[in-house]
Backbone atoms as SQL, in Angstrom:
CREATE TABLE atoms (id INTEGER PRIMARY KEY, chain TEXT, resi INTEGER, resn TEXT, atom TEXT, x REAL, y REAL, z REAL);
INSERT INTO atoms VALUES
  (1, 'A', 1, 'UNK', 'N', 0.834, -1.170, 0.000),
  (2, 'A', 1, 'UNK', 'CA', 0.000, 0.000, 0.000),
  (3, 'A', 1, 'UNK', 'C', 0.882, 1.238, 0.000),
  (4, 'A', 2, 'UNK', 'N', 0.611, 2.109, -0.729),
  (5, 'A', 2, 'UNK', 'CA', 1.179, 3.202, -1.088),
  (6, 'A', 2, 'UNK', 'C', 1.670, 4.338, 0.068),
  (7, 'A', 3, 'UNK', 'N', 2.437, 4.895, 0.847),
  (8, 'A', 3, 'UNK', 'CA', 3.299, 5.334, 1.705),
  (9, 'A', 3, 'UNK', 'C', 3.149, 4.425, 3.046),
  (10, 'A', 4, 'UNK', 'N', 2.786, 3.184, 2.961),
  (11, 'A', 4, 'UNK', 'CA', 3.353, 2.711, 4.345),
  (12, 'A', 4, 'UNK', 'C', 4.806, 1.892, 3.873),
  (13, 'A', 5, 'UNK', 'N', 5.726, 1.714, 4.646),
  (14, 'A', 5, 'UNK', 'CA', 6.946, 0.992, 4.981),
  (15, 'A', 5, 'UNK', 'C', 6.705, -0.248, 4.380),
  (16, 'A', 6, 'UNK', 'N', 7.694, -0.688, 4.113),
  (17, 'A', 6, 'UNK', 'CA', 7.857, -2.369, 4.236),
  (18, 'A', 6, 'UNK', 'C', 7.241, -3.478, 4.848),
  (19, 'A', 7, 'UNK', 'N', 7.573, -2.892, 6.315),
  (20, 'A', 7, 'UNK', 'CA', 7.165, -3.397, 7.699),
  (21, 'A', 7, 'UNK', 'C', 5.697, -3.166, 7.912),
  (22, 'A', 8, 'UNK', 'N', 5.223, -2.142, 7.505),
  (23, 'A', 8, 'UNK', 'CA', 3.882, -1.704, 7.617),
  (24, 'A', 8, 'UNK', 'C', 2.836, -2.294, 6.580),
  (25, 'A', 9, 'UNK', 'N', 3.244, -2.728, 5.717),
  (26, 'A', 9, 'UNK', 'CA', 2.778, -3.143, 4.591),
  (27, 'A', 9, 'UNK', 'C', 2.406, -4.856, 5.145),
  (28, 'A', 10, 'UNK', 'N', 4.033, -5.640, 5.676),
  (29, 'A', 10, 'UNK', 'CA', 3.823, -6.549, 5.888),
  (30, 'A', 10, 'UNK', 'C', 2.645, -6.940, 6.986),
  (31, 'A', 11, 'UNK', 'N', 2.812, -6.026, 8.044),
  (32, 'A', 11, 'UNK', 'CA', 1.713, -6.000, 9.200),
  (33, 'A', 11, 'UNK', 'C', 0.534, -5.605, 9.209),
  (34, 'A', 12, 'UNK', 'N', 0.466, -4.938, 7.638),
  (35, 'A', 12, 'UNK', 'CA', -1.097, -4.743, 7.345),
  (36, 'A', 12, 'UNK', 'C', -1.726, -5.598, 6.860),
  (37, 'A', 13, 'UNK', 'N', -1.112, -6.572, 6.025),
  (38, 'A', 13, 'UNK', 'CA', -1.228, -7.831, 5.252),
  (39, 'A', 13, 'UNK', 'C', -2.152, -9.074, 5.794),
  (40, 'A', 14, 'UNK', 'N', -0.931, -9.269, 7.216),
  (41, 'A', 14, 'UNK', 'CA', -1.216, -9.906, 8.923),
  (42, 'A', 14, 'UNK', 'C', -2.752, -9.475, 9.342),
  (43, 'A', 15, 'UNK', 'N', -2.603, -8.066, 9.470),
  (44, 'A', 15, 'UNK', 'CA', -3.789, -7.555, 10.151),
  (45, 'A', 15, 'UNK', 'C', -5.441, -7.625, 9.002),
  (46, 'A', 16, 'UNK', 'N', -5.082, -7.757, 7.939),
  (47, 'A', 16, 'UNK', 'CA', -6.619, -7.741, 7.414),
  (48, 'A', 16, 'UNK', 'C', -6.956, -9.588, 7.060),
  (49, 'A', 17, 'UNK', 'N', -5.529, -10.482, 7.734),
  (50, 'A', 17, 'UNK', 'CA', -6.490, -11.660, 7.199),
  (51, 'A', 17, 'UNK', 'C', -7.009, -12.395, 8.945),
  (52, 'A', 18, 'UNK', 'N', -6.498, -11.382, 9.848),
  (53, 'A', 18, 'UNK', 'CA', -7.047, -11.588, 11.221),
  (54, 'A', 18, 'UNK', 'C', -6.276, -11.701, 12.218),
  (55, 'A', 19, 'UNK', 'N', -5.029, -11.736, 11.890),
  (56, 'A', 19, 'UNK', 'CA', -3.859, -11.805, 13.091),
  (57, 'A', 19, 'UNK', 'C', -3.511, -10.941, 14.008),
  (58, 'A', 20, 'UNK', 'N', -3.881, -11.209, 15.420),
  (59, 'A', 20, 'UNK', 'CA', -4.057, -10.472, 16.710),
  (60, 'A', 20, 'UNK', 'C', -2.134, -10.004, 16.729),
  (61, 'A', 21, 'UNK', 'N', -1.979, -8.667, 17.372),
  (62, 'A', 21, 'UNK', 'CA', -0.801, -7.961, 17.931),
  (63, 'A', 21, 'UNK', 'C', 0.148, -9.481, 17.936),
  (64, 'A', 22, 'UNK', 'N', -0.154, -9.817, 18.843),
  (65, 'A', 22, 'UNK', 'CA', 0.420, -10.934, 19.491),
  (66, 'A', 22, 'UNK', 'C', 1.028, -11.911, 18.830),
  (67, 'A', 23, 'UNK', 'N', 0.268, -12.286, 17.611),
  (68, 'A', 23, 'UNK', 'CA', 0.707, -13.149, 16.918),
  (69, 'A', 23, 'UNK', 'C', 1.599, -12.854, 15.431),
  (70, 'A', 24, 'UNK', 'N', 1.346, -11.644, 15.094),
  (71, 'A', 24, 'UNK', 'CA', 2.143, -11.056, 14.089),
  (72, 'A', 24, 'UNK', 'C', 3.631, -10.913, 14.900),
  (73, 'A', 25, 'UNK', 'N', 3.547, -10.404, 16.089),
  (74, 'A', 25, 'UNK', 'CA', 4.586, -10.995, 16.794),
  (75, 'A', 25, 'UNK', 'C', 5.678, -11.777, 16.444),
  (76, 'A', 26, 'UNK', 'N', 5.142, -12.764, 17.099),
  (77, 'A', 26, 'UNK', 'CA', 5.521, -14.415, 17.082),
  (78, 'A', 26, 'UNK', 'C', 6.210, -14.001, 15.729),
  (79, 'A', 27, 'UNK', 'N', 5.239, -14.278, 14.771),
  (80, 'A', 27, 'UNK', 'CA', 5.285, -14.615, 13.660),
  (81, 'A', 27, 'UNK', 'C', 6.988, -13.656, 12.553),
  (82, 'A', 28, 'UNK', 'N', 6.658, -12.935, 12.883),
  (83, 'A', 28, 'UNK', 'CA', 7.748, -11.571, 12.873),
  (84, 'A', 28, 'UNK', 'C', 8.769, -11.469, 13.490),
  (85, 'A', 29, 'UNK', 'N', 8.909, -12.182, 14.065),
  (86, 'A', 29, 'UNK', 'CA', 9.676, -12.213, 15.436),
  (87, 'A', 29, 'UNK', 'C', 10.071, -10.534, 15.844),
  (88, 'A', 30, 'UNK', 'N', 8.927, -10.492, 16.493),
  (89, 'A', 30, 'UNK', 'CA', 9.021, -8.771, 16.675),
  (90, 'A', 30, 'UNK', 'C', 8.711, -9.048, 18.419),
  (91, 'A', 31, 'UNK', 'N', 8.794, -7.913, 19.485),
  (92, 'A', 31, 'UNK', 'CA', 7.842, -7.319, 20.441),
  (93, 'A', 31, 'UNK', 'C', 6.224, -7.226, 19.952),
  (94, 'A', 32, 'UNK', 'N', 5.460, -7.393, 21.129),
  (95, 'A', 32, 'UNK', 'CA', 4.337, -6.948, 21.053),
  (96, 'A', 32, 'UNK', 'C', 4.101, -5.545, 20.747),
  (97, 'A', 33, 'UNK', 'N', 4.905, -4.855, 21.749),
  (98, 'A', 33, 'UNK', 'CA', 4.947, -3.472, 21.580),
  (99, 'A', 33, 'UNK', 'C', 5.565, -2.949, 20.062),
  (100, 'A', 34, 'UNK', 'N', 5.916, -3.513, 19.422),
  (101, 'A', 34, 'UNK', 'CA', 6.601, -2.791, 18.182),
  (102, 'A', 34, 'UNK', 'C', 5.661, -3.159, 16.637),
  (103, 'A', 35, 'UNK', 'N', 4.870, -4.158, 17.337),
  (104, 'A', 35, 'UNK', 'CA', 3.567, -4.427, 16.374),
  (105, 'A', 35, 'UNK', 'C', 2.527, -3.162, 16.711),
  (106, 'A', 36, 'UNK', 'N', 2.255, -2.844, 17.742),
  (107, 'A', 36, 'UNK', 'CA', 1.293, -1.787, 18.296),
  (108, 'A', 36, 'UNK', 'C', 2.052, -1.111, 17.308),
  (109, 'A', 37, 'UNK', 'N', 3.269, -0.310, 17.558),
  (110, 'A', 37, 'UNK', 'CA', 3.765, 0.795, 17.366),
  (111, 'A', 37, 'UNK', 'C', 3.617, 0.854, 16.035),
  (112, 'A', 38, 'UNK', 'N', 4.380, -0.019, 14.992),
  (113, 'A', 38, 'UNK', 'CA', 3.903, -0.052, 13.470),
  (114, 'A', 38, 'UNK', 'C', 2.142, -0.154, 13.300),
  (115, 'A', 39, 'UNK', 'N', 1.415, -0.511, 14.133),
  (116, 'A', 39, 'UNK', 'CA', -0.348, -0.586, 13.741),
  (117, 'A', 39, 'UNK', 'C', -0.557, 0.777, 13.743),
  (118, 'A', 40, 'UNK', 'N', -0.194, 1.594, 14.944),
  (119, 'A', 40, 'UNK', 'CA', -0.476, 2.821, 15.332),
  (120, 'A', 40, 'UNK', 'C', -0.332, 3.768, 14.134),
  (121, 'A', 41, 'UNK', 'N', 0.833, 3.368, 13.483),
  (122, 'A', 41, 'UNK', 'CA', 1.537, 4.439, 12.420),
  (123, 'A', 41, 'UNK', 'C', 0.630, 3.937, 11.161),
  (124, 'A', 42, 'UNK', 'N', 0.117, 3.085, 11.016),
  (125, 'A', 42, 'UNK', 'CA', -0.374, 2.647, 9.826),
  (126, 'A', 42, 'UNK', 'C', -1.787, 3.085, 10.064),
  (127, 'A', 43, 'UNK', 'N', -2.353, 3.035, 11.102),
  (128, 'A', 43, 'UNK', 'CA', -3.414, 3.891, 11.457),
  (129, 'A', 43, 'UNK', 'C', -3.334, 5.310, 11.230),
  (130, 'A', 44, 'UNK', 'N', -2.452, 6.073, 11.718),
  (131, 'A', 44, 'UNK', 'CA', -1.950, 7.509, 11.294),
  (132, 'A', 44, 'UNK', 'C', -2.021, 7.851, 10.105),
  (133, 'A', 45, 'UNK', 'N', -1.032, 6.827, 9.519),
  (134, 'A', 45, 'UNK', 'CA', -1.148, 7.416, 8.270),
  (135, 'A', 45, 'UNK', 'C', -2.879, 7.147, 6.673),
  (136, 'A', 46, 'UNK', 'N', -3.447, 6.134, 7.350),
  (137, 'A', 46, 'UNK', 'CA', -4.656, 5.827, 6.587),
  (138, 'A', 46, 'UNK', 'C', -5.865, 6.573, 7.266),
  (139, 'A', 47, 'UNK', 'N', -5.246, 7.652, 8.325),
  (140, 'A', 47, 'UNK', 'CA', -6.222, 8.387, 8.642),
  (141, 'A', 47, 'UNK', 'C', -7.500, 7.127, 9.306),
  (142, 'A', 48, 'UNK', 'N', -7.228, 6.172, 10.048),
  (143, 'A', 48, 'UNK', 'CA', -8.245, 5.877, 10.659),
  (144, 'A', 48, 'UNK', 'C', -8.044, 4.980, 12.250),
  (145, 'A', 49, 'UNK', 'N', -9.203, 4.998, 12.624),
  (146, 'A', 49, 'UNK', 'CA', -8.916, 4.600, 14.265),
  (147, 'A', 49, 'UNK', 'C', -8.574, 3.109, 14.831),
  (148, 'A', 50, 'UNK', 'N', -9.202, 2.219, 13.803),
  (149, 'A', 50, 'UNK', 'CA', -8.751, 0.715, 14.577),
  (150, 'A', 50, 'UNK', 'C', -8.720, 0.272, 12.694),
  (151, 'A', 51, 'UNK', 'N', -8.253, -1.435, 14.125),
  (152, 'A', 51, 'UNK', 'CA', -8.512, -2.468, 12.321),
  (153, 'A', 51, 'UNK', 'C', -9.399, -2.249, 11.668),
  (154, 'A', 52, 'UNK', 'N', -10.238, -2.552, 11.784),
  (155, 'A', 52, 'UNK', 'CA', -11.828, -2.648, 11.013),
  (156, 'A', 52, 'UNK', 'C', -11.660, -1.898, 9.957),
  (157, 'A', 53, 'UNK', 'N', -11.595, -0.453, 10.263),
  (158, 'A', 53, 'UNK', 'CA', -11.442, 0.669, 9.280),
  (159, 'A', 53, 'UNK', 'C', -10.047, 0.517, 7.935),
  (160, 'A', 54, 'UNK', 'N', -9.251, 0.376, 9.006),
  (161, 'A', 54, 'UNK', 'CA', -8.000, 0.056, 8.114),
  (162, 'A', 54, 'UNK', 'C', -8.165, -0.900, 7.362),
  (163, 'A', 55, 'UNK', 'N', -8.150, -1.822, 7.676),
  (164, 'A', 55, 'UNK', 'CA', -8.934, -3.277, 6.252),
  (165, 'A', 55, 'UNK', 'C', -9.611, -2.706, 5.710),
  (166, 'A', 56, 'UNK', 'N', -10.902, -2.375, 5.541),
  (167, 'A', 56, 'UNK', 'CA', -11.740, -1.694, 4.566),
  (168, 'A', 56, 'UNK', 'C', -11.092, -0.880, 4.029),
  (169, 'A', 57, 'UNK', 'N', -10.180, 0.098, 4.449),
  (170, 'A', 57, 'UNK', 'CA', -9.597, 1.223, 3.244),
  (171, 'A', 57, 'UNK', 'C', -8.805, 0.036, 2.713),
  (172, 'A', 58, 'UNK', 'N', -8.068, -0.586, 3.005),
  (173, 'A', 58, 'UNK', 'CA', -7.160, -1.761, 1.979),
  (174, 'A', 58, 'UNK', 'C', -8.301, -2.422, 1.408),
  (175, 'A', 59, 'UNK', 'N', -9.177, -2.477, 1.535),
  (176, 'A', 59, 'UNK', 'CA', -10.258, -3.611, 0.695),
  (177, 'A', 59, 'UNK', 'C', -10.712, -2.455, -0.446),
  (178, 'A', 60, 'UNK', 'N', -11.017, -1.390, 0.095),
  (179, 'A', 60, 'UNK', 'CA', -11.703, -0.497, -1.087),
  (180, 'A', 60, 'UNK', 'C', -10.298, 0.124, -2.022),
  (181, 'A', 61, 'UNK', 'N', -8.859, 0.487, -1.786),
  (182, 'A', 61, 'UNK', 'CA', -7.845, 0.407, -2.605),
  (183, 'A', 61, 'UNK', 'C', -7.732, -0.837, -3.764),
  (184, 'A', 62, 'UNK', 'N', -7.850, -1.827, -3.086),
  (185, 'A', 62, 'UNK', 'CA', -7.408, -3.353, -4.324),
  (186, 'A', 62, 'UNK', 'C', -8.343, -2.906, -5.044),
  (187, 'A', 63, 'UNK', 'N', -9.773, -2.808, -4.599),
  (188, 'A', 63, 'UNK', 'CA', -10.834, -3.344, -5.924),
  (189, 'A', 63, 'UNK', 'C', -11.166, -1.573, -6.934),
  (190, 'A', 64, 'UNK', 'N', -10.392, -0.766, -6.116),
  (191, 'A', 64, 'UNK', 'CA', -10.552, 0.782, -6.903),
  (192, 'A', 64, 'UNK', 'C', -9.376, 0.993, -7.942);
């Protein structure tokens, strides 16, 4: 997606097919806290407040 990171991209990926903080984690081998911190920024920057929203703007980008 167009101005998020690498990292942000990858964790947005994670986050719209359902993967909790926690487990992008794991998975990433990241902190919990550094998954927040990249969600937060990817929130910032798509201008919206939680997942929910953020998936839908990535759902309405692919099919626009």
């Amino acid at each position: 997606m167009k101005n998020l990171t690498k990292r942000e991209n990858q964790i947005m990926e994670l986050i719209s097919i359902g993967f909790s903080n926690k487990q992008i984690a794991q998975k990433l081998e990241l902190s919990r806290h550094t998954v927040a911190a990249h969600a937060g920024n990817i929130y910032r920057k798509l201008q919206v407040q939680n997942r929910a929203h953020a998936v839908n703007i990535l759902f309405l980008k692919a099919i626009s």
